[in-house]
N, C-alpha and C positions, 0 to 999 in steps of 0.2 A: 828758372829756365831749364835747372838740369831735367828736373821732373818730366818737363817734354819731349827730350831728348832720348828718353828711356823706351824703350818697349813697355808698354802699361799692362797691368795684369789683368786676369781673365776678369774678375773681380769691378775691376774698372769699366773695362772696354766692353762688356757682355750686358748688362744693366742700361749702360748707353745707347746701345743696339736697340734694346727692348723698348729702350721711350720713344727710339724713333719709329719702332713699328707699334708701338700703341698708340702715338699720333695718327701715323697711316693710316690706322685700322680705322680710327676714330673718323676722320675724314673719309673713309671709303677708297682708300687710295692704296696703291700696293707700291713694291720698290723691286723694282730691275730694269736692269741695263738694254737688254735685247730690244725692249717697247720702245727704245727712242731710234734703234735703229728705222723700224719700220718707221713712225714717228717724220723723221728725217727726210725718207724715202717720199711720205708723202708730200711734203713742204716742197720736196723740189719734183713735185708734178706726177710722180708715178702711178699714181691713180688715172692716170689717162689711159694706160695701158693697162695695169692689174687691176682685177676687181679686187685682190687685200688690202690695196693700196688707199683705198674710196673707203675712208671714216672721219670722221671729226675728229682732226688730229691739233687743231684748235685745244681742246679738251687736255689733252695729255702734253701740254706747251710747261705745264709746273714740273713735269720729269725731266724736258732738258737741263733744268738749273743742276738736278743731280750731274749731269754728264760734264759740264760748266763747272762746278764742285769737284769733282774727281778729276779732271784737267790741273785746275787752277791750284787745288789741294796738292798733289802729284808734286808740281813745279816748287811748290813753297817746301812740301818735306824733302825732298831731295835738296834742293841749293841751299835750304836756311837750317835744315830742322837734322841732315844727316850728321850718322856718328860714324866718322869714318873711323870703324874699327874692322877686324877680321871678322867669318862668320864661323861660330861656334858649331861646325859639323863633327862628327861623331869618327874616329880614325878608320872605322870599317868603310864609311861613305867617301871619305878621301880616298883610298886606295882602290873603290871601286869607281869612281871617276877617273883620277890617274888612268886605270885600266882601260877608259875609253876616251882617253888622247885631251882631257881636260888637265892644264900646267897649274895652273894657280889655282886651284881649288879651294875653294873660301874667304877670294880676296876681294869677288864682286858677288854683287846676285847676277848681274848680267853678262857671264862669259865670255870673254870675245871669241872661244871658239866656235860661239852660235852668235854670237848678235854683231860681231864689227862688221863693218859695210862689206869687206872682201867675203865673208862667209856669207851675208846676206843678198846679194848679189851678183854671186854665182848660180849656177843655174841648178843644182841640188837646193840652196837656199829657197829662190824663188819659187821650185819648187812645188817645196813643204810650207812656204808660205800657200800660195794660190788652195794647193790638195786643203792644207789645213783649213785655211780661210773659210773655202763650201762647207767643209764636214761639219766647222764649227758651226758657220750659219745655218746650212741644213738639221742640223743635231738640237739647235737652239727652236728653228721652228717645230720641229719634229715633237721634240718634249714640251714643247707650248709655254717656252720661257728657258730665262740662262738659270747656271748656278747660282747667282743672287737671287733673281726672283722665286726658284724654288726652297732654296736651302734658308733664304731668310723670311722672305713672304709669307710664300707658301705651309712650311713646317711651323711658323709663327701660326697660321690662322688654320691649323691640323690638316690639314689638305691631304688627303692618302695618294693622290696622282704625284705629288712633291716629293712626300715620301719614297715611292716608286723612283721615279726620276734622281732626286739624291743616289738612291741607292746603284742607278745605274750608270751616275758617273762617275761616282767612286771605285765601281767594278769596270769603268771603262779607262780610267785611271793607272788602276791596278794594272790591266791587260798592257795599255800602251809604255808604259816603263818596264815592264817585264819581259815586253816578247816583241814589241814593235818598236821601241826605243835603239837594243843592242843591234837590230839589223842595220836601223839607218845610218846610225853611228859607229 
């Protein structure tokens, strides 16, 4: 059981990755997240009004079980599977949190100076929720799939639009912690 409990090495977890996209492939099936959004969208009717909406969404019913899986997964790693220990950041990244009004730095992944309800549901919160929320889903149709679907699918099966896209949200990555992070915050 300790074995579970551990962070598993690249070694491990990278090889795993690869049989589930050599399955994929094998199947004709790809893996990302975004497609069940629309997915979803169609099951409760929006094809009446969109035409993206109007596909045989029938067809892509074996991708929800992924979104089912990462739910269901989620809930069993966190309640059963967490090691409640500190997180091993680096003292240059404590002290430049610190610097932006973050107390406990390294005690959660999930801050409460960004995620408890009070922070979330003030009107700065909501916010950066809503802005975000469009840009993401805009950003995700935009690039014609999310970070899973490019970064594992895609660069799985040499896709030079993947590659493209990877590289542009790594570089949009880079921008929003650098220059767009310290204003909001």
């Amino acid at each position: 059981m300790e074995y579970i409990l551990e962070p598993w090495p690249w070694y491990i977890s990278g090889p795993c990755i690869a049989i589930v996209m050599f399955i994929l492939l094998y199947f004709g099936r790809t893996f990302g997240m975004s497609s069940n959004l629309r997915t979803l969208c169609a099951i409760g009717g929006a094809g009446k009004k969109v035409d993206f909406f109007k596909f045989d969404w029938k067809a892509q019913r074996w991708n929800l079980v992924v979104v089912l899986g990462a739910i269901v997964g989620g809930f069993i790693a966190h309640n059963f599977l967490s090691n409640p220990i500190d997180i091993d950041l680096s003292q240059q990244t404590v002290l430049d949190l610190n610097a932006l009004g973050f107390n406990d730095t390294g005690k959660s992944l999930l801050p409460p100076e960004l995620f408890s309800w009070e922070n979330v549901l003030s009107i700065k919160g909501l916010l950066i929720l809503t802005i975000g929320g469009f840009l993401v889903g805009f950003g995700t149709r935009y690039a014609g799939g999310c970070t899973s679907g490019h970064a594992i699918t895609g660069l799985s099966s040499l896709q030079l639009p993947s590659l493209v896209a990877v590289v542009g949200f790594f570089i949009g990555g880079l921008i929003m912690i650098h220059l767009i992070y310290p204003i909001l915050f």
